[in-house]
N, C-alpha and C positions, 0 to 999 in steps of 0.2 A: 474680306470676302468680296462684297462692292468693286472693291479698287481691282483686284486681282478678273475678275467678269469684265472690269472695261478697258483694261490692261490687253486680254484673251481677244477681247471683240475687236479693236485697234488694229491689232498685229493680225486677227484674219481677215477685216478689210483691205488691210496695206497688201496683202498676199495674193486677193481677190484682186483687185487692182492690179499688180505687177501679173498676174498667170493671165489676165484679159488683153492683156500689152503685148503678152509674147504669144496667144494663142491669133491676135488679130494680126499678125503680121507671121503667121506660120501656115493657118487653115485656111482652106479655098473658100470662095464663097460660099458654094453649099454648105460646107461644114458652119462657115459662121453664120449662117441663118438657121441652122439646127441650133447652135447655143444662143442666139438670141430667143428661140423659142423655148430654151430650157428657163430661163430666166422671167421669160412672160408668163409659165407655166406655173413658176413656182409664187408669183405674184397669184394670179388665181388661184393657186389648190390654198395659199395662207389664208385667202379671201372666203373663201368655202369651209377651212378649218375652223375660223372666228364663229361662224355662224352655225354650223352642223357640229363642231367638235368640242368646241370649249363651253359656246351656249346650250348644246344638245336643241337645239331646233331641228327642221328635217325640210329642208329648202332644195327646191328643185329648179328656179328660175335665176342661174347664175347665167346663162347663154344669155336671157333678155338684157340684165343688165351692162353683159358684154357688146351686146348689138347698140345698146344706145350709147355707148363709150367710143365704140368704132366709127358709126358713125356722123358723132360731134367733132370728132380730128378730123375727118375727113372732108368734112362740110368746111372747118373753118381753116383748113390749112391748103386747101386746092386753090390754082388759083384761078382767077378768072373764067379767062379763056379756056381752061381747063373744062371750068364748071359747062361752060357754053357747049363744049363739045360734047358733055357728058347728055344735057338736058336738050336732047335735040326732038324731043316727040311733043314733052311737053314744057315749058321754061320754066324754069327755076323761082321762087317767089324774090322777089326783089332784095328785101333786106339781109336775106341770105347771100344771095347773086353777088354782091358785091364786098364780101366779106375776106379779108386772107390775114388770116394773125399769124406768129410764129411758133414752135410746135409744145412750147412750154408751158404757154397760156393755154392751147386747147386741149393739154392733158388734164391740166387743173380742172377744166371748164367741165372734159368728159365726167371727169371723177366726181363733181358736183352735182350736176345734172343726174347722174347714175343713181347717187347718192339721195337726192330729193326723189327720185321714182320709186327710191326702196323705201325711204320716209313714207312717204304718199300708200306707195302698197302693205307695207307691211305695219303701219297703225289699222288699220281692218283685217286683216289676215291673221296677226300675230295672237288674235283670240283664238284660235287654232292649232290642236296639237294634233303632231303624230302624223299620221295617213292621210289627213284632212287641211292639215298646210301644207305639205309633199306636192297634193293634186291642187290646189290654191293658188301655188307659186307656179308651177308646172302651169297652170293655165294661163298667167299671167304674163309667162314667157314665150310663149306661142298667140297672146293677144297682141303682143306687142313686134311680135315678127310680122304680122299676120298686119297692122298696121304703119308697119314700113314698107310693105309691099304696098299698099293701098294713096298713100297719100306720096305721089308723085311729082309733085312741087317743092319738094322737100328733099327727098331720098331717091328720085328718080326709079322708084318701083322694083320692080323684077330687073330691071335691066341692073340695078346694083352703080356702083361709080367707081372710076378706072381712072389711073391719072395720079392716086393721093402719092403724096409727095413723100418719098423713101426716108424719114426720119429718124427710125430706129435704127441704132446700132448698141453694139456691146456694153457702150458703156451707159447707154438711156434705159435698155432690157434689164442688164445687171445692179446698175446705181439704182432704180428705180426697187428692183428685188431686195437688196439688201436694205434700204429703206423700210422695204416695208416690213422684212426681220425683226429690223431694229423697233419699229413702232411698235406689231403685230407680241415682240416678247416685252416690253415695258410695258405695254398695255396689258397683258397677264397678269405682271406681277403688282399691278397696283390693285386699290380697292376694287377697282371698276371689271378687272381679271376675275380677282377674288367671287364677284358678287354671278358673274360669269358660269363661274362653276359651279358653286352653288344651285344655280338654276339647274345647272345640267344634272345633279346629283338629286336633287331633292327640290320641287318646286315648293312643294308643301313647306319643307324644312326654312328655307331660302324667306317664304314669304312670314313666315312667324318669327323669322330675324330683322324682320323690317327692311326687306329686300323690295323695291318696286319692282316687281315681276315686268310690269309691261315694259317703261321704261329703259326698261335694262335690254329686252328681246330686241323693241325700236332701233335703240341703239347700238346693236351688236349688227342688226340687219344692218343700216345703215353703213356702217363702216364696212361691212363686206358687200355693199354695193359700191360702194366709190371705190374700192382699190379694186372689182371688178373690172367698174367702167375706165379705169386708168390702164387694167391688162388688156381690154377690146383697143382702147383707141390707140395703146404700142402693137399692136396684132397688125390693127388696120393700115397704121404707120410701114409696117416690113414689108407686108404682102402687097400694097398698092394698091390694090382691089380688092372690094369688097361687095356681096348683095346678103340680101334675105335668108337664102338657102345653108347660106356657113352659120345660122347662129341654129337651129335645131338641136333636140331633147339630144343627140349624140356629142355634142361640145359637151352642155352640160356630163353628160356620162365620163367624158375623158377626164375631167376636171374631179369627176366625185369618186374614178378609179383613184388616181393621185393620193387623193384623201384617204380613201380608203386603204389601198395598198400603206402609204406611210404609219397611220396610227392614227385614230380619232383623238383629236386635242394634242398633237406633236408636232411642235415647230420643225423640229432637227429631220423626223422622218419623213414632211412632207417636201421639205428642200430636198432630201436624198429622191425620196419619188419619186419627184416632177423630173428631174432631172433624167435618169434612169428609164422612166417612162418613154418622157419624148424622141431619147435616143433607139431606145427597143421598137418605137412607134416605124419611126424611119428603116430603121434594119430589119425588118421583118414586113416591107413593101413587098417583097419576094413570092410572100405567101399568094396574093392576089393577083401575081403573072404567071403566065407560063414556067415551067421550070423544064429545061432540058437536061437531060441527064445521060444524052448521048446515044444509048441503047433505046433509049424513050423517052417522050413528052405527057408531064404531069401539066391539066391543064388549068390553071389557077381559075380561082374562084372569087370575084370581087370581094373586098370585107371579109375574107378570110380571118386577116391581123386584128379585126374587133372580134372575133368568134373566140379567137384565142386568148384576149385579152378578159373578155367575158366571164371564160371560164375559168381561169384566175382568181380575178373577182371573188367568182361563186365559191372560189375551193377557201381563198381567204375567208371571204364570212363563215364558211361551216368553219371550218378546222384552226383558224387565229384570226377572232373576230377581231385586237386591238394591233393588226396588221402585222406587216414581215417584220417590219423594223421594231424595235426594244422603244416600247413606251411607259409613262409614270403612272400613265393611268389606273392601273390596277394597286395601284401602294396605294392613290390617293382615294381611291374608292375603298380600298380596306382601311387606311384609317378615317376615312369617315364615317366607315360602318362601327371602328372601334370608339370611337369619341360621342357616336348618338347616344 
């Protein structure tokens, strides 16, 4: 059964691989900046699933994490003269100023960094359930946007930094996605998965099996902040620009739609999501312009395409809370309500 799953897994990398070979050399650029963001997306909603899905936490500060992912690529992969242009009101602190790594190194770096803030935050937070680390996290992500506007030696403030250096493409989006597949489903199925769900299932139960409750939250946070801050600093990478005003409570939203929509604790349906999402996000620009219709002008409504997506949302929670797509979730909660 082993042999046969990595047999399957193989053969849909190699496939993934060849359909990115011939999509990159068929789709215009817009289009292949649409599937690189299908890729960075689905790296984020896995990142959000680990943490809200499989641990049952309820974490609202995946944007913060992505804001300090974007911009450690950005800072360490500009170059120079780049920086000099950017930091024209106030300069740059030195040891920064003179920094330019290459763009592999400062994914790592992001993902680390990201990783050590959700350390950092989420050993005092993670004493908190429910509605009270939602607003926790949620503040925390707005403390930390709120201080990348502020410390302008750094991040050059509201003006944001323009300049970073195009190093995303299909196969950094993609490779880096399926990476984290591959991690995000081995790490399910071992102990560390196991002790995972558990949590999510029964903290009570979990902790009379000699589960370390905290330990386990820390680390579940953690890990969905580093492959956060590895989706911010590919984000940062394609767009080229970036400020303050892109990491707000509505990233996080698009990100916990994904989740949502796919299945809480589904690898399979958050890949289909993200995907699906980001492309419906783009086609449905429309809602927000004008629409002529020849006889008459419908006159668009900014943020219409989040109104819609909204109520979506809303209609999934009421009427299929465990999302559109077919998840396990419900077998494994019934047999763990039959095995109590």
């Amino acid at each position: 059964m082993r042999n046969k799953k990595i047999i399957l897994s193989l053969i849909g990398i190699i496939a993934t691989g060849i359909l990115l070979f011939i999509l990159g050399n068929v789709l215009d650029t817009y289009k292949i900046r649409i599937l690189n963001l299908c890729g960075i997306y689905i790296i984020l909603g896995l990142s959000m699933n680990l943490i809200n899905g499989f641990t049952g936490l309820f974490s609202l500060g995946h944007a913060g994490f992505m804001a300090i992912g974007a911009y450690t690529v950005a800072i360490l992969t500009m170059s120079v003269p780049m920086k000099e242009l950017n930091f024209f009101m106030k300069p740059m602190v030195p040891f920064l100023a003179n920094l330019e790594w290459s763009f592999f190194p400062a994914l790592i770096m992001a993902g680390l960094i990201s990783a050590l803030v959700g350390f950092l935050i989420g050993a005092p937070v993670l004493k908190l359930t429910d509605d009270y680390l939602a607003i926790a996290t949620l503040g925390f992500s707005e403390i930390i946007r709120v201080v990348f506007i502020n410390i302008q030696s750094i991040t050059n403030g509201a003006l944001g930094l323009k300049g970073i250096p195009s190093n995303t493409n299909l196969w950094w989006s993609w490779g880096t996605a399926v990476f984290t597949i591959i991690f995000i489903g081995l790490l399910m199925e071992g102990s560390y998965g196991k002790a995972f769900k558990a949590i999510r299932e029964d903290e009570i139960a979990a902790r009379s099996m000699g589960i370390d409750l905290f330990k386990h939250k820390v680390m579940s946070f953690t890990i969905g902040s580093f492959f956060a801050g590895v989706g911010g600093g590919l984000l940062a990478a394609l767009l080229g620009t970036i400020d303050p005003t892109m990491f707000k409570f509505a990233l996080t939203f698009n990100i916990l739609l994904i989740v949502v929509l796919g299945g809480m604790g589904n690898i399979k349906g958050t890949v289909i999501s993200a995907i699906v999402i980001t492309i419906a996000m783009e086609a449905l620009r429309f809602l927000d312009e004008s629409i002529n219709l020849g006889f008459m002008t419908i006159q668009g409504i900014p943020g219409m395409r989040m109104v819609i997506f909204s109520i979506i949302l809303m209609l999934v929670v009421i009427f299929k809370k465990d999302g559109l797509l077919k998840s396990n979730l419900k077998d494994v909660r019934r047999n763990y309500a039959k095995n109590r």
